[in-house]
C-alpha positions in Angstrom: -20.3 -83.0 -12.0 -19.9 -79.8 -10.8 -23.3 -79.0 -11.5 -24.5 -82.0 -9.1 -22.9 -80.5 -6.4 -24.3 -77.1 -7.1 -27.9 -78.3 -6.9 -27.3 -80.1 -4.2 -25.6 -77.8 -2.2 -28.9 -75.1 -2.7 -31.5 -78.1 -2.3 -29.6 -78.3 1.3 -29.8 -74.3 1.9 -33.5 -74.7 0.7 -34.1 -77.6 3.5 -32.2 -75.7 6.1 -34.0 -72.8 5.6 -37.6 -75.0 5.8 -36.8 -77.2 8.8 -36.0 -73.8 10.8 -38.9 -73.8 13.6 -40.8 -70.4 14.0 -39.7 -68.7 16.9 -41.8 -69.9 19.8 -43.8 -67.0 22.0 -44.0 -66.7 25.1 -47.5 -66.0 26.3 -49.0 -64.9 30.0 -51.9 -66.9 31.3 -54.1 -64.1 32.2 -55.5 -61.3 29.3 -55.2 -58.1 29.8 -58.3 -56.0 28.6 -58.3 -52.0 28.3 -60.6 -49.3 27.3 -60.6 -46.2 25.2 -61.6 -42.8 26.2 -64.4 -41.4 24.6 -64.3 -39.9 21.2 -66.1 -38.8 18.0 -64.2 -40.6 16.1 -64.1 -44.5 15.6 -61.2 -45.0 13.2 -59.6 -42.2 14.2 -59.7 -42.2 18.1 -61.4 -45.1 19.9 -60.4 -47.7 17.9 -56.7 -46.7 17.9 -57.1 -45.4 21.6 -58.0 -48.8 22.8 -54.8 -50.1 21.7 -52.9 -47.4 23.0 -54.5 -48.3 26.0 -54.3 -52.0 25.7 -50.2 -50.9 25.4 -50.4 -49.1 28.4 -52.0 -51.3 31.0 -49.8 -54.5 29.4 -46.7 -52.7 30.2 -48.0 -51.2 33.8 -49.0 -54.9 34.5 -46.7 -57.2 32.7 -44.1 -55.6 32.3 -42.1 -54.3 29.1 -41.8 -56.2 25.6 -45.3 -57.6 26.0 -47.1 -54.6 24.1 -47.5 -56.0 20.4 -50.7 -56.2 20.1 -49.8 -58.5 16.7 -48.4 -61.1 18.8 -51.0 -61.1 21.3 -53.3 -64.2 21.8 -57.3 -64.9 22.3 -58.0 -61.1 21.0 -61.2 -58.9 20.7 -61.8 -56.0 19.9 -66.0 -53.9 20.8 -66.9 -50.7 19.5 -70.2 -49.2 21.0 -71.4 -45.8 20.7 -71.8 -44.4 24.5 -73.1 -40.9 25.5 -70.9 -38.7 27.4 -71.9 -36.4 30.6 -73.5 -34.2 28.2 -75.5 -36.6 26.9 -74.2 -36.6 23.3 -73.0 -39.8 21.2 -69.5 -40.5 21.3 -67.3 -43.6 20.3 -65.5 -45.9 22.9 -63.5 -49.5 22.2 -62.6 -52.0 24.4 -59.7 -54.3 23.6 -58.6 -57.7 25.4 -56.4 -60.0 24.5 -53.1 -62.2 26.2 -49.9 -60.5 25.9 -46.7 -62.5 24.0 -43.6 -62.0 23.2 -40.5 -64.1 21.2 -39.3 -66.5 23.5 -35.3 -65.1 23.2 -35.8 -61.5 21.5 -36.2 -58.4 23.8 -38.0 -55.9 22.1 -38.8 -53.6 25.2 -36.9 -50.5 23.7 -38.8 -50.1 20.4 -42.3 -51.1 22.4 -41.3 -48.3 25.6 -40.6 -45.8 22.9 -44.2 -46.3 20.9 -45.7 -45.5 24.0 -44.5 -42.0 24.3 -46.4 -41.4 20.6 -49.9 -39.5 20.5 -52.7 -42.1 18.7 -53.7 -41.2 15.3 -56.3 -38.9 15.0 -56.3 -36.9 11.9 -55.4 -37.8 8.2 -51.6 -38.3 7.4 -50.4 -37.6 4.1 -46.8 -36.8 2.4 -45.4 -34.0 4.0 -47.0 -34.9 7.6 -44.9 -34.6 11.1 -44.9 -35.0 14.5 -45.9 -37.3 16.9 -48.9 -38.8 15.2 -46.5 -39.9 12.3 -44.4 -41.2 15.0 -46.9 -43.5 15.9 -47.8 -44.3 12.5 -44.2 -45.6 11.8 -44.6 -47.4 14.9 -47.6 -49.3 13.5 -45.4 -49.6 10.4 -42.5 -51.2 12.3 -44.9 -53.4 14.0 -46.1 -54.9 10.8 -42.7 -55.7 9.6 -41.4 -52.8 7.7 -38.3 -51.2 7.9 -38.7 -47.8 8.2 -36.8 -44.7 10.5 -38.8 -43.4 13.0 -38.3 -39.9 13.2 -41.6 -38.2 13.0 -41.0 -37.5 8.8 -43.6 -38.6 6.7 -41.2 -39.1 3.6 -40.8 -41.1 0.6 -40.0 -44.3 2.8 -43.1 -43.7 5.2 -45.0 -43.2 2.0 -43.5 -46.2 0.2 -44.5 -48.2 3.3 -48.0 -47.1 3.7 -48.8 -48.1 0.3 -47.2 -51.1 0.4 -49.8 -51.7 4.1 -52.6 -50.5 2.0 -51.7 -53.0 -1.1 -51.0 -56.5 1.3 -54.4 -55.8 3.5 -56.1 -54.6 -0.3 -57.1 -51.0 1.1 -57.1 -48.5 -1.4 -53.4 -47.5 -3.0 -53.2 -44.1 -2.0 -50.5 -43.3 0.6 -52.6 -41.4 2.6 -53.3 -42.4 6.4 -57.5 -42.4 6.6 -60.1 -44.0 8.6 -59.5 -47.6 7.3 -55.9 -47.7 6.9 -55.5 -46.6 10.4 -57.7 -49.1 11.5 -56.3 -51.6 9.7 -52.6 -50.4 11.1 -54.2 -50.6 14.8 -55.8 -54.1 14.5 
């Protein structure tokens, strides 16, 4: 009998667990759209510029704990190749999208202190530091993982960026390129 109750007892966990509802977002009627600055460099600065950017005007116009662009609503993302005042070819993305945010969690101190991170602009790799891995454990944090951020790219930054690279199937290496931080910045 005791059994019984056992089973039933984690059939009623299991159902607790599955009725929960997903946090509901809140989400601003208007969307915000921002723009890069110019740069060689797709992957490595416009693409990730234009959501530094997108961070930036969100906060200056909404306010804080509105900046995740993960949460964000109705997005898009353009990429065009635009010549500078000197006439060469250079790489500039525009990103728009509605800001949201959980409807009861306040999130404004870990999205105010991203902000103060350079964008990613060269490879990161093991041994890494500085601001730029900064951001990138920002982006980490972002998508879920639990990592210090502390500007240290160490065996749990490593560990984290392989695990990115394996979920969004990205080549295994635990090395921040051109399509991984994409990937992190989208």
């Amino acid at each position: 009998m005791t059994s019984f109750f056992r089973i039933l007892g984690a059939l009623i966990a299991l159902a607790t667990i599955f009725a929960m509802p997903a946090q509901a977002l809140q989400c601003k009627s208007d969307s915000v759209t921002a723009t890069s600055r110019l740069y060689l460099s797709k992957s490595f600065g416009a693409y990730p510029g234009s959501w530094a950017a997108w961070r930036k005007k969100v906060k200056a116009d909404v306010g804080n704990g509105w900046q995740a662009w993960r949460r964000a609503k109705k997005t898009k993302i353009e990429c065009n190749r635009v010549k500078n005042d000197n006439g060469r070819n250079r790489w500039q993305c525009t990103r728009s999208g509605t800001p949201c945010r959980p409807g009861k969690e306040d999130h404004a101190t870990a999205d105010a202190q991203c902000d103060d991170y350079p964008v990613i602009t060269e490879k990161l790799r093991r041994r890494s530091d500085g601001g730029q891995v900064k951001m990138l454990q920002c982006l980490l944090t972002a998508h879920g993982f639990k990592i210090k951020i502390d500007g240290d790219f160490g065996s749990s930054t490593v560990k984290a960026v392989r695990e990115f690279q394996k979920k969004n199937k990205l080549s295994i290496d635990g090395v921040v390129g051109d399509l991984t931080a994409e990937k992190l910045s989208s």
